[in-house]
C-alpha positions, -999 to +999 in steps of 0.1 A: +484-473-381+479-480-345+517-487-343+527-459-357+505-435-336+516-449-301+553-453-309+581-438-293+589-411-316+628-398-321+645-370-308+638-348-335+602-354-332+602-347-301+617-316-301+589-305-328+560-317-307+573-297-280+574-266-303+537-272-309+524-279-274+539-248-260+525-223-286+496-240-284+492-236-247+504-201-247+477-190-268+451-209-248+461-192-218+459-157-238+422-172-251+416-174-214+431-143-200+412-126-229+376-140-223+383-133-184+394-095-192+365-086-216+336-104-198+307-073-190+309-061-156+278-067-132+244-048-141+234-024-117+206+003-115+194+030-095+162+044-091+145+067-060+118+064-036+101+087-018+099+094+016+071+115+038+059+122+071+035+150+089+046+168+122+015+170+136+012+204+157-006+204+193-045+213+187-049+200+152-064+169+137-050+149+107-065+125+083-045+096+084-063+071+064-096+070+039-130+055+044-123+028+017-151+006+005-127-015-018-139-031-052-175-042-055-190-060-081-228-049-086-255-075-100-290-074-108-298-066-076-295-037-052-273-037-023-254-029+001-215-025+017-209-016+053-170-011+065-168-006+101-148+014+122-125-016+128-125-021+092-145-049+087-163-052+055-198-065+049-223-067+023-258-076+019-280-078-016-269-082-051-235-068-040-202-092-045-168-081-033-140-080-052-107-073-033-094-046-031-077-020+001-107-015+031-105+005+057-121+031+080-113+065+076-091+074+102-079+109+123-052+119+147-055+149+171-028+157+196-034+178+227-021+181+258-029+158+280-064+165+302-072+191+275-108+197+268-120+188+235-153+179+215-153+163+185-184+161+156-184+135+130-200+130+097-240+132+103-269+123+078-260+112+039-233+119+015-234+116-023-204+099-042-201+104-075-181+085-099-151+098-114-158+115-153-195+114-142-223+096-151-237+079-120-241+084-083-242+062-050-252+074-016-234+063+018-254+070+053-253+056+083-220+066+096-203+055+125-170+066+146-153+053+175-127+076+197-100+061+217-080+079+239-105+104+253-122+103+288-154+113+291-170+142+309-206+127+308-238+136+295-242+169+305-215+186+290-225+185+254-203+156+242-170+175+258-142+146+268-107+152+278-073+137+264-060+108+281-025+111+296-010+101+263-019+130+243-029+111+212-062+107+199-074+083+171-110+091+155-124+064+134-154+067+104-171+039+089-204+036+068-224+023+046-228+025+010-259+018-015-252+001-043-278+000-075-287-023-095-265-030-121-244+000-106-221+018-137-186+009-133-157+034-122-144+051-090-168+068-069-159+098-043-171+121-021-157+141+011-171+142+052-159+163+079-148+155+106-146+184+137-125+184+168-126+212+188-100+222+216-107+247+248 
């Protein structure tokens, strides 16, 4: 049998192989052309963002950022958690942290520049409550730093004047109690923060 497959074959079978061959190629390269043709274009998708901004007007102040205490983990113990106005966070007690976004609260004003101004920040305690109720914590102690401001000294009542770039950035910090066994949740509450202009 191994003869007969590799020998010579005569015209006539020639000519029939040849008949075979071609078809058969011809309708591989339609197979191809096919599969090429039909194969699913590239997914694509479109979605949206959003975008937003504040134009900030001369003589007003703006909240730029929260006072955020981020996730704490109470024990059996009280405690406490202190972010400061360069948004540090530390605690002390029963208190672990657990991640989470910290930061200072944070305020723009824009004036002219050697405009008079006096600003007032948060003073004595503030209750937060925890979202759907339930439970309570208090934050005190509440600290702020100004940049951006010269100072007209001690005798005139806290009054400072914008620096030459017109910007100034108020920061809050503070420190929150945290009970025992504190309930779980989100916990808010809101401060003021004053800056007057004349």
């Amino acid at each position: 049998m191994a003869a007969f497959v590799y020998r010579l074959p005569d015209i006539g079978c020639s000519v029939k192989i040849r008949d075979q061959i071609f078809p058969r190629l011809i309708g591989g390269l339609l197979f191809v052309l096919v599969a090429i043709t039909s194969a699913p274009a590239a997914y694509a998708d479109t979605t949206t963002g959003d975008a937003q901004t504040v134009v900030v007007s001369p003589l007003s102040l703006v909240n730029s950022a929260d006072l955020n205490f981020g996730n704490l983990v109470s024990g059996p113990a009280a405690g406490t958690a202190t972010v400061a106005v360069n948004s540090v966070r530390t605690i002390t007690g029963g208190v672990v942290t657990a991640g989470g976004t910290v930061s200072a609260a944070e305020f723009l004003g824009y004036g002219d520049a050697g405009q008079r101004v006096r600003i007032r920040g948060p003073r004595g305690t503030y209750t937060l409550t925890r979202v759907g109720g339930g439970a309570t914590m208090t934050m005190r102690d509440m600290t702020m730093s100004v940049d951006n401001l010269n100072s007209l000294g001690r005798g005139n009542s806290g009054q400072h004047t914008i620096s030459s770039t017109g910007v100034v950035t108020i920061r809050v910090g503070g420190t929150l109690d945290v009970g025992a066994n504190q309930m779980p949740g989100t916990y808010v509450t809101t401060f003021d923060v004053e800056m007057n202009y004349f």
